[in-house]
TIGU-316860 format. One line per 3 residues: number of its first residue (from 0); for each residue y, x, z of C-alpha. Coordinates in steps of 0.2 Angstrom, whole numbers. Last residue first. Example, Ala and Ser with C-alpha at 12.3 -4.5 7.8 and 13.67 -1.06 7.14 Angstrom:
1 = -5/68/36 | -22/62/39
END
This chain:
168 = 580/521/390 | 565/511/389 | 561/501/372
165 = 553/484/374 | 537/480/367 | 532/462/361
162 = 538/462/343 | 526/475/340 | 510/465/346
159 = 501/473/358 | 483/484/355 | 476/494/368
156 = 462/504/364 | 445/506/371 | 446/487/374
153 = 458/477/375 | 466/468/361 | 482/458/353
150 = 491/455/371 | 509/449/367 | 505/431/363
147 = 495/431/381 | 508/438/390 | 510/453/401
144 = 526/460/396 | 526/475/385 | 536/491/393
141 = 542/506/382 | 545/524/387 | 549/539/376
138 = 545/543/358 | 533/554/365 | 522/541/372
135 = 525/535/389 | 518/514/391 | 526/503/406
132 = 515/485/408 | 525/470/415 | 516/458/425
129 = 523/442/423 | 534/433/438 | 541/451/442
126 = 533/462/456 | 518/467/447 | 524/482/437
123 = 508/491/431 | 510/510/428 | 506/524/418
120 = 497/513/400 | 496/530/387 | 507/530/371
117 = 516/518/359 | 505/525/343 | 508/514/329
114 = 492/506/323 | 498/490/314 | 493/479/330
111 = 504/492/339 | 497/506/349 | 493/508/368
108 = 481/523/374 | 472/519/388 | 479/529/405
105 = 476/513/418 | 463/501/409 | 449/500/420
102 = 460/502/433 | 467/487/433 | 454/478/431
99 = 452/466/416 | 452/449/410 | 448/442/390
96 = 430/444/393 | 427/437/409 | 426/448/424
93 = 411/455/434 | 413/453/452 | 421/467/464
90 = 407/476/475 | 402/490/461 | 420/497/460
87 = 419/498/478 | 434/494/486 | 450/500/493
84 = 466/493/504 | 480/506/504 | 490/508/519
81 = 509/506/521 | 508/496/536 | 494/503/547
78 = 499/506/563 | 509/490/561 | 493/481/566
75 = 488/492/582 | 507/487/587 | 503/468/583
72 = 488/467/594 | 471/461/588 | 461/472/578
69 = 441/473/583 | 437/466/564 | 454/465/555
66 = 463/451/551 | 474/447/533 | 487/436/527
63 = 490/434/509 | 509/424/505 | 510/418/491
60 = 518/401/501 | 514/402/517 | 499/409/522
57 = 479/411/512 | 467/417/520 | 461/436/522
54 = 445/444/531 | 442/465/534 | 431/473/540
51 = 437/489/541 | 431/509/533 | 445/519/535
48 = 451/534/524 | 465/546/530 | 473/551/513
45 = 494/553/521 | 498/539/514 | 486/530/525
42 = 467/525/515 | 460/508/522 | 444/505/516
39 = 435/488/513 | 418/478/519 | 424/462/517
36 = 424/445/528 | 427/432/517 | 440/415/516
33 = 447/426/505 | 445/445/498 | 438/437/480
30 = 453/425/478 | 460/432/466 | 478/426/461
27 = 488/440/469 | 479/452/459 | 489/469/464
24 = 487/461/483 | 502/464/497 | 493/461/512
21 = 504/453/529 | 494/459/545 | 485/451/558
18 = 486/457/576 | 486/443/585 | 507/441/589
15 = 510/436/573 | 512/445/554 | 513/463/552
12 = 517/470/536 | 512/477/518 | 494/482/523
9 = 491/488/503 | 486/482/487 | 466/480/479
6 = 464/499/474 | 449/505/469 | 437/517/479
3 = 422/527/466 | 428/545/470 | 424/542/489
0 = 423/540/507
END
């Protein structure tokens, strides 16, 4: 399906006795995949690619629940826990100048507002209550919280302010 797919989350569970299923979202607070149905791909951990319709709403909580087009039994549902959901770079809206997909910025280098060279952006934790951006150079690792303070620049380069970045081990 293609070079040009980009990851929204993954089918993180099964939810009721219909068939709909629990999403994990990177971008929790979009709100692009709901209350629409959405031409997506389902990639398995193994690289099978499946093109769905697929439609989310809002559940308890932060919770993103999600239906299927032709989908409507839990075990055809829990088929596909652990899947990817993709999109077409070209189907997701423009963003304003101060946001920024995830992967647009995956593998950017990272240096300090006075030009020190922290390394290349690997991985995007979203699990905590900011994101949290992990950076190898070869000094090591280093993570920088997500916060608008901290964030200097984005474009090209990644500029962070220096008090900002926390040494790994």
């Amino acid at each position: 399906m293609g070079a040009d797919l980009w990851l929204l989350g993954h089918v993180a569970g099964v939810f009721g006795v219909r068939g709909e299923l629990r999403l994990w979202l990177d971008n929790r607070d979009s709100t692009w995949l709901i209350d629409a149905s959405r031409e997506v791909v389902l990639r398995s951990p193994e690289g099978q690619e499946r093109q769905v319709t697929l439609r989310a709403r809002p559940g308890a909580g932060r919770r993103i629940l999600g239906r299927i087009e032709g989908l409507s039994r839990p075990e055809q549902a829990e088929a596909l826990v652990d899947w990817q959901i993709l999109v077409p770079r070209d189907a997701l809206p423009d963003l304003d100048d101060d946001s920024w997909y995830i992967e647009e910025i995956m593998g950017l280098e990272v240096r300090t507002e006075h030009g020190a060279l922290l390394g290349k952006l690997v991985e995007v934790h979203q699990s905590a209550p900011v994101e949290v951006w992990e950076i190898h150079g070869e000094e090591g690792v280093c993570y920088v919280p997500v916060l608008v303070d901290r964030i200097v620049e984005v474009g090209d380069v990644i500029v962070v302010r220096e008090d900002g970045v926390v040494l790994g081990e």
